[in-house]
C-alpha positions as CSV (number, residue, x, y, z in Angstrom):
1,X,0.0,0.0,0.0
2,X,1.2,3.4,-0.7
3,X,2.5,5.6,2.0
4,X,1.2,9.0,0.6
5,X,-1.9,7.5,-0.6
6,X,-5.4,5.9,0.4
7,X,-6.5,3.3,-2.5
8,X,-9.2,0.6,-1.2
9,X,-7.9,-2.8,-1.0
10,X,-8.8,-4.5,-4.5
11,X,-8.1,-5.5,-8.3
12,X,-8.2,-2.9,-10.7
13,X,-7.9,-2.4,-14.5
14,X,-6.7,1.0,-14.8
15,X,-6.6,2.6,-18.5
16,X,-3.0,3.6,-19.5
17,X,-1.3,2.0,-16.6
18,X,-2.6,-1.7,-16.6
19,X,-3.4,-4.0,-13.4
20,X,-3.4,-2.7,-10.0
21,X,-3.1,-5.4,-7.4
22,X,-3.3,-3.7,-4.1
23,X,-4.7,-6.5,-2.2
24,X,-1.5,-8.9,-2.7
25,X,0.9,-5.9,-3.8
26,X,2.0,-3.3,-2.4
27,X,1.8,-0.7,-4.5
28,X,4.4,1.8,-5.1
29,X,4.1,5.7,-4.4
30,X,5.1,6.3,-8.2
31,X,2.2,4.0,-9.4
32,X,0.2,5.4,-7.3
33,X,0.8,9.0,-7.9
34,X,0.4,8.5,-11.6
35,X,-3.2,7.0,-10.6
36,X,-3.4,9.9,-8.8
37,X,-3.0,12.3,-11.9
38,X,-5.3,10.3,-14.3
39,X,-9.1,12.1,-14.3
40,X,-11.1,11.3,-11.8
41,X,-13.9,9.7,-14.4
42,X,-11.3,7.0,-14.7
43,X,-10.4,6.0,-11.5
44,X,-12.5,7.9,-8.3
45,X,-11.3,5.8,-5.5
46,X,-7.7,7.4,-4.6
47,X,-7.4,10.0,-1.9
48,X,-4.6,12.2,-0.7
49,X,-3.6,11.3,3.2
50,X,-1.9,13.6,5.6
51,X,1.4,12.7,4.4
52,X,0.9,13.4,0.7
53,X,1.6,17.0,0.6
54,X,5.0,16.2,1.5
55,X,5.8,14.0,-1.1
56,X,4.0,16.2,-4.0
57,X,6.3,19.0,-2.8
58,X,9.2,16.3,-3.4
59,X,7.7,15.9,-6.9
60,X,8.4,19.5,-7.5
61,X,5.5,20.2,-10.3
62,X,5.3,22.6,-12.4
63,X,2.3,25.7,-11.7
64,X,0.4,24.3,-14.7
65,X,0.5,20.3,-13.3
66,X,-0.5,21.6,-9.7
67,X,-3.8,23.7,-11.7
68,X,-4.7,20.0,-13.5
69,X,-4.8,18.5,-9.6
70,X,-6.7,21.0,-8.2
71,X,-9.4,20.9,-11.2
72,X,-9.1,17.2,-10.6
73,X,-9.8,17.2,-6.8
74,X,-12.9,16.1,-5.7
75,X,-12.9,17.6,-1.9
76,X,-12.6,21.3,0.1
77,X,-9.7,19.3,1.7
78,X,-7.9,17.7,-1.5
79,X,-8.1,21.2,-3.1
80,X,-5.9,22.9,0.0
81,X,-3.7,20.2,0.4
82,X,-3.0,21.2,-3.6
83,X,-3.1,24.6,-3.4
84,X,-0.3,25.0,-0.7
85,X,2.5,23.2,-3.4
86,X,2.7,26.5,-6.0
87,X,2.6,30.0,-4.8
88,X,1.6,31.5,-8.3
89,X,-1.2,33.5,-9.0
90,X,-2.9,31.5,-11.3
91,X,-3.0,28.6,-9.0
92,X,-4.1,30.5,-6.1
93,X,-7.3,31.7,-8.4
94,X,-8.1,28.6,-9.7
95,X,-8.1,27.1,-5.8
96,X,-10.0,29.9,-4.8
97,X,-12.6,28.9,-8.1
98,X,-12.4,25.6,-7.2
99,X,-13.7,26.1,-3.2
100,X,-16.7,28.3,-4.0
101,X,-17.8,25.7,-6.3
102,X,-17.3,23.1,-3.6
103,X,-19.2,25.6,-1.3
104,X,-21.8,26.8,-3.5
105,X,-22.9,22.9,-4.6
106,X,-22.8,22.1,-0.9
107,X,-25.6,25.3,0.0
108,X,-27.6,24.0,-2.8
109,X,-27.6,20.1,-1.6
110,X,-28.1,20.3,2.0
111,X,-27.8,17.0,3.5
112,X,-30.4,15.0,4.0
113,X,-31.6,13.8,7.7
C-alpha cells in the first residue's frame, strides 16, 4: 500500500497504466501518484492522506500540473492540500474557483436527515 496515498484494497484495470493489485501488492508511491493524476472519471477511489503534501512537494511540479490537480480534486480538503505546493497567482485563483464551487454545490444540496 502506498504511504502518501489511500487506494481501497482490491483488483483494478486501470486505462493507461494496466493492473493494479493492491490486495497482494503493495503498491508503489510512483504507481500510485500516476493514478493519482489520471481524471477522476477514470479512477475515483484514490485519496490524498496527511502525508501526501510532503511528497508532492518532493515531486516538485510545475504551476500548470499543480492547476490539473486542483481541477481534478474532488474535496474542500484535496483542493488545499494542492493549493499550498505552487505559490503563483494563477494557482491561487483557480483554488479559490475551485472552493466556491465546492461551497456553493454544498448550499444548494443540503444534506439529507
Amino acid at each position: 500500500m502506498s504511504k502518501y496515498f489511500n487506494i481501497p484494497p482490491g483488483v483494478y484495470n486501470v486505462p493507461k497504466l494496466g493492473r493494479i493489485d493492491t490486495i497482494n501488492n503493495n503498491l508503489s508511491n510512483e504507481k500510485a501518484f500516476a493514478v493519482y493524476r489520471l481524471p477522476r472519471r477514470v479512477f475515483p477511489w484514490i485519496k490524498l492522506n496527511k502525508e501526501s503534501a510532503s511528497y508532492l512537494k518532493k515531486q516538485k511540479l510545475t504551476a500548470e500540473e499543480v492547476a490539473q490537480l486542483i481541477n481534478n480534486a474532488v474535496s474542500i480538503e484535496e483542493v488545499e492540500i494542492l493549493g499550498d505546493l505552487s505559490d503563483t497567482q494563477t494557482v491561487s485563483r483557480i483554488k479559490e474557483t475551485k472552493l466556491k464551487a465546492f461551497k456553493n454545490s454544498n448550499k444548494s444540496n443540503p444534506p439529507k436527515s
